[in-house]
N, C-alpha and C positions, 0 to 999 in steps of 0.2 A: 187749371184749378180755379173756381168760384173764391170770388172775395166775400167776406161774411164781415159784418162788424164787430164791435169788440162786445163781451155779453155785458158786462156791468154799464154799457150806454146802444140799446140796440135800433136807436134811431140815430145813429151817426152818420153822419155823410162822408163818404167817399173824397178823397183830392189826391193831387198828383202827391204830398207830401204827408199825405197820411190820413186818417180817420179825424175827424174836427165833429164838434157840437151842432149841432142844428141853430141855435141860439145864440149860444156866445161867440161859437169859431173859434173855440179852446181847441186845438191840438190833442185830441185821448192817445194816440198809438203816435207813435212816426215811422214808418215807411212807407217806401215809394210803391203806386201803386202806379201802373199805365194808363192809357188812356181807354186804352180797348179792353183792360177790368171792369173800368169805371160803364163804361159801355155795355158792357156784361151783366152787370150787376143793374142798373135800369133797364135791361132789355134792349137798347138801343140796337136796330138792325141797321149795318152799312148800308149807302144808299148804292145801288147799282144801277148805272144806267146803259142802256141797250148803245151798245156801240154799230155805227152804218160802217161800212165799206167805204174809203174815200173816193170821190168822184173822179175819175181820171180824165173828160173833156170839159173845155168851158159848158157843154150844151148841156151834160148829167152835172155840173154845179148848180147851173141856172134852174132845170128843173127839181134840183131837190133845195132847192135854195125859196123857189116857188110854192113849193109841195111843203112847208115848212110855215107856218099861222107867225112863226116869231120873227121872221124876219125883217117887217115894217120897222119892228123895236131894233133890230139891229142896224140900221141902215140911220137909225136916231142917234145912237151912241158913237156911230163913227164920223171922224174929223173930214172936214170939206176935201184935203189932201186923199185919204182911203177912199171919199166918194168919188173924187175926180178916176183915182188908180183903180175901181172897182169899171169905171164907166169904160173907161179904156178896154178894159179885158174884154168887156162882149161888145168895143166897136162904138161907144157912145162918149161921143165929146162935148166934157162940160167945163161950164164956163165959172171957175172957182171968185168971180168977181158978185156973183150972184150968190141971192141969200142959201144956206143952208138948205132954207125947206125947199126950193123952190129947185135946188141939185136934187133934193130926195123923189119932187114931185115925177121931175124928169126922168129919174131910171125908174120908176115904178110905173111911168107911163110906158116905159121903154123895153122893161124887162117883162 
């Protein structure tokens, strides 16, 4: 069932604790509304996203890891330790004494 607002204020805004003012944030109704009303009520569509099959050898990680535009950005976000343990898995040893970029430079040379 569609959430409607209250008629005597029909620009109220929706909250988990009830109907509120646009303005003041006066509280008009109290009831609880969900979050997926509220989502309802602006349209909001879940976002869905295409789920892969997981990769069962290191060689279909590496190329869907390849085949992937994001994963320069991931290889940024991870600590020297997950680079060193990333380099391991497909056979490349690196030397965590050495700067960050220069670990990332290496498996991207590598991979």
């Amino acid at each position: 069932m569609a959430i409607t607002p209250p008629n005597f204020q029909k620009d109220a805004v929706p909250t988990p604790s009830g109907w509120r003012h646009p303005r003041t944030n006066e509280l008009l109704v109290s009831r609880k509304i969900t979050s997926q009303e509220i989502d309802e009520y602006y349209n909001v569509k879940p976002k869905v996203s295409m789920l892969k099959e997981a990769p069962t050898t290191i060689e279909e990680a590496t190329e869907e890891l390849m085949a992937d535009n994001s994963w320069p950005s991931e290889l940024e976000s991870m600590t020297k330790l997950e680079l060193e343990a990333l380099g391991r898995e497909h056979g490349i040893q690196l030397d965590r004494k050495k700067k960050k970029k220069d670990l990332i430079q290496e498996l991207k040379e590598e991979l």
